[in-house]
GUFIFI-112290 format. One record per atom (N, C-alpha, C): residue number from 1; atom name; x, y, z. Coordinates in steps of 0.05 Angstrom, whole numbers. Each point is the difference from the previous one (the first is absolute). Layout:
% GUFIFI-112290
R,resi,name,u,v,w
R,NUM,CA,X,Y,Z $
...
//
This chain:
% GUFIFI-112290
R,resi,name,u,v,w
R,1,N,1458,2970,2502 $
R,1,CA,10,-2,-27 $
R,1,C,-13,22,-17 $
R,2,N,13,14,-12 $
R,2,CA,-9,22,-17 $
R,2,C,-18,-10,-25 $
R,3,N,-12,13,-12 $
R,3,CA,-19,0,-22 $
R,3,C,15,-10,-25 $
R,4,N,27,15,-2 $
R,4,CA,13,-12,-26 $
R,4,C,9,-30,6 $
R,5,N,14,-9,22 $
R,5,CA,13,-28,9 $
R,5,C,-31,-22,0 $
R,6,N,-17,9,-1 $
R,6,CA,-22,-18,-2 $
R,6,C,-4,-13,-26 $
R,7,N,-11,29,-14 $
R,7,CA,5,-12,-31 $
R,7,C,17,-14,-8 $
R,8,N,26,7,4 $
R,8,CA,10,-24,-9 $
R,8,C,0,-27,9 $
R,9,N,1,-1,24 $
R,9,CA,-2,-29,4 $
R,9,C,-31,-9,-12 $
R,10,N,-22,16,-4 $
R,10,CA,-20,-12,-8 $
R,10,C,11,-8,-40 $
R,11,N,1,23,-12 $
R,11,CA,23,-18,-21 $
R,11,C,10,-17,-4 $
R,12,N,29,1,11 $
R,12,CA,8,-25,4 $
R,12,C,-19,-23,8 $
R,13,N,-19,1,15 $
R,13,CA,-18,-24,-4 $
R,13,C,-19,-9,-18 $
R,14,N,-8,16,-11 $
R,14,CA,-13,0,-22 $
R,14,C,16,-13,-27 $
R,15,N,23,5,-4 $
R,15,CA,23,-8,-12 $
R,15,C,2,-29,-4 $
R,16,N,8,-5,28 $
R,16,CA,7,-36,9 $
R,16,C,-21,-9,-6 $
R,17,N,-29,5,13 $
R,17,CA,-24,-12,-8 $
R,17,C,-7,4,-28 $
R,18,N,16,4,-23 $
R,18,CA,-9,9,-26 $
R,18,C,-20,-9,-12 $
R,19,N,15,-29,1 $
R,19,CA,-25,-20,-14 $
R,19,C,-28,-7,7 $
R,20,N,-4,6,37 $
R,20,CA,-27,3,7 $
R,20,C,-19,30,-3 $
R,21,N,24,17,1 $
R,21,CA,-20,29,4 $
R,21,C,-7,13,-26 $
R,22,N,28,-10,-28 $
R,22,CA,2,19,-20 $
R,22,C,-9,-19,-34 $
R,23,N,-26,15,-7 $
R,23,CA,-3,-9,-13 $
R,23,C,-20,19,-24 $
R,24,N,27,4,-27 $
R,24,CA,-5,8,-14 $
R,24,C,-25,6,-16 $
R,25,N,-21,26,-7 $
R,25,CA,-21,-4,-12 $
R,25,C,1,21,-29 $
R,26,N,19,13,-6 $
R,26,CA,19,0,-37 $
R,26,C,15,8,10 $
R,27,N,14,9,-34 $
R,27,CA,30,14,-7 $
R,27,C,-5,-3,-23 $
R,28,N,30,17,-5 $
R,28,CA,1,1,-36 $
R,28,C,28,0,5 $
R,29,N,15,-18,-15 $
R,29,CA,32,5,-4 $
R,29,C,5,11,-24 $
R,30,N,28,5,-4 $
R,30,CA,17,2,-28 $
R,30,C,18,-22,1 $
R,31,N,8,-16,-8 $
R,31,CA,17,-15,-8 $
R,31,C,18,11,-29 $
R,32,N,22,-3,6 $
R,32,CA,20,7,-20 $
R,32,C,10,-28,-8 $
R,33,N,0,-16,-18 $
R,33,CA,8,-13,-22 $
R,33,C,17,0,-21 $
R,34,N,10,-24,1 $
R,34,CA,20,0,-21 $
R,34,C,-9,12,-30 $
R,35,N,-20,-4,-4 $
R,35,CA,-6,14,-23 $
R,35,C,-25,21,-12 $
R,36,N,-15,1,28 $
R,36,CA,-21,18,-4 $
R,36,C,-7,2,36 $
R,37,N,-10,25,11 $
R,37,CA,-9,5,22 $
R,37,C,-33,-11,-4 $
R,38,N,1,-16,32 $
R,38,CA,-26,0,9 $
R,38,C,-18,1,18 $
R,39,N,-36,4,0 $
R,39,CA,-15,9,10 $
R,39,C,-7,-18,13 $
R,40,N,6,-7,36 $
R,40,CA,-17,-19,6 $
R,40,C,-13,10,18 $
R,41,N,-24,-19,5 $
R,41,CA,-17,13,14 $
R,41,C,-18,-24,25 $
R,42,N,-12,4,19 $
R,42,CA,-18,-5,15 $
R,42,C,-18,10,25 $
R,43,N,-22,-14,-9 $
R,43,CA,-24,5,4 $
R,43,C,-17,-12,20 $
R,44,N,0,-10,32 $
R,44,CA,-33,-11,5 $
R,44,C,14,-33,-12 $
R,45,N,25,-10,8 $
R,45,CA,0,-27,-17 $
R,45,C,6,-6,-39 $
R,46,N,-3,28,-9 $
R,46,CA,3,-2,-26 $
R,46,C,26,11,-4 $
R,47,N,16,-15,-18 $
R,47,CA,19,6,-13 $
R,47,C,6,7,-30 $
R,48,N,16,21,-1 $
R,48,CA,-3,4,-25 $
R,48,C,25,9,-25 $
R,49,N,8,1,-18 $
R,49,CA,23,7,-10 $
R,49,C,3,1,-16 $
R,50,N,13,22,-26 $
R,50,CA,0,15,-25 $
R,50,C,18,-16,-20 $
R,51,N,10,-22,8 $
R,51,CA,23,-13,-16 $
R,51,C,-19,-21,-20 $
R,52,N,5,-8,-18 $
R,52,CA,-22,-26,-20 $
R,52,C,-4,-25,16 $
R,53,N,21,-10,12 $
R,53,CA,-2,-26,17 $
R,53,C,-20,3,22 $
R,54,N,-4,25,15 $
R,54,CA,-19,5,20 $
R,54,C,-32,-9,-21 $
R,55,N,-1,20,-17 $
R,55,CA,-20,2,-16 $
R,55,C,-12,-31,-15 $
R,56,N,17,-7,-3 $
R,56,CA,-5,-37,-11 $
R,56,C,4,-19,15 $
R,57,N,7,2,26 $
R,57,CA,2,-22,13 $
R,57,C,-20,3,40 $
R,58,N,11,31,-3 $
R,58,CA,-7,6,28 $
R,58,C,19,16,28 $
R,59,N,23,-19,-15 $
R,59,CA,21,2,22 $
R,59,C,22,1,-14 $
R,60,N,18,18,13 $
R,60,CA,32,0,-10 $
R,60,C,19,4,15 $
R,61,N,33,3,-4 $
R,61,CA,14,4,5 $
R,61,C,-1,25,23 $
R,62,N,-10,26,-17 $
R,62,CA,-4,17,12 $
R,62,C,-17,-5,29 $
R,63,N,-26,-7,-4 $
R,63,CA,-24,-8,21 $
R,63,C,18,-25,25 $
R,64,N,13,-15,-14 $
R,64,CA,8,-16,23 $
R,64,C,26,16,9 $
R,65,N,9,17,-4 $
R,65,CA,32,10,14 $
R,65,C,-20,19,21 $
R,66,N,-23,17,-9 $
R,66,CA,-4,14,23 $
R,66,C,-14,-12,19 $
R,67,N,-25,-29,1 $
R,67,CA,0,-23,19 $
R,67,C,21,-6,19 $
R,68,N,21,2,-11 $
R,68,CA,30,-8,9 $
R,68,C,-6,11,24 $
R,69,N,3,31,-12 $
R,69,CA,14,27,26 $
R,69,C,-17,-2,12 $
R,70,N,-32,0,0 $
R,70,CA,-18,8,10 $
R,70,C,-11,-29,26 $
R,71,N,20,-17,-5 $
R,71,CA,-10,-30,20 $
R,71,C,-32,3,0 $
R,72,N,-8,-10,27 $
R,72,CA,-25,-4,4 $
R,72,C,-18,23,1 $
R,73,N,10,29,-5 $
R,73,CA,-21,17,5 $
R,73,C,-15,4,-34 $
R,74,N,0,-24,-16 $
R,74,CA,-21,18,-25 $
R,74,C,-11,-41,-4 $
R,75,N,-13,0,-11 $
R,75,CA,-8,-27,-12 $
R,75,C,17,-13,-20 $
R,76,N,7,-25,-9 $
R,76,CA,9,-6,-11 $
R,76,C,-13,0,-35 $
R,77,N,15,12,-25 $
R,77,CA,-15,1,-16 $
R,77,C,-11,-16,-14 $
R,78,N,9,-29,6 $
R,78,CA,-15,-23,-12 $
R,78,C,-25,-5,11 $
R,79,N,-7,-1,22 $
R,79,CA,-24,1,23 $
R,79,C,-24,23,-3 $
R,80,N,16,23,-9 $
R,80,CA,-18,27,-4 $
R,80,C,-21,-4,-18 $
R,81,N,-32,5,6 $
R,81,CA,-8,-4,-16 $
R,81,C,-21,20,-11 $
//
C-alpha cells in the first residue's frame, strides 16, 4: 500500500473515532446574525462571546449553536468553568 492510501485510511479513522481521538483545545468563530455579527470564542473549556446575553448570563444563542456543531469535541458551556 502506498504512502498516500495509508493516510487516508488512517483519516478516515481518525474521523469515525471522532469523539474518542478529537478533542478541541480553542477557536474563534464569526457568527453572522440577524442583527449584529459575532465573536465567539474558546479556550481550555472556556467559552466566550461578544453579544450582551453572553456577557450577563454566560451563555447564548450564539455559544450554544457552536456546542451544536462542535458535539463532544469542546466542553459543554454550562459545565465550563
Amino acid at each position: 500500500m502506498d504512502a498516500i492510501a495509508s493516510r487516508i485510511i488512517k483519516a478516515r479513522q481518525y474521523a469515525a473515532e471522532r469523539d474518542q481521538r478529537i478533542h478541541v483545545i480553542s477557536f474563534e468563530v464569526r457568527i453572522d446574525g440577524e442583527n449584529a455579527n459575532h465573536q465567539v470564542s474558546y479556550n481550555r473549556g472556556k467559552w466566550g462571546c461578544d453579544c450582551e446575553e453572553s456577557m450577563r448570563r454566560g451563555i447564548c444563542a450564539h455559544i450554544m449553536a457552536m456546542e451544536e456543531i462542535m458535539g463532544d469535541t469542546v466542553e459543554p458551556a454550562m459545565t465550563a468553568a
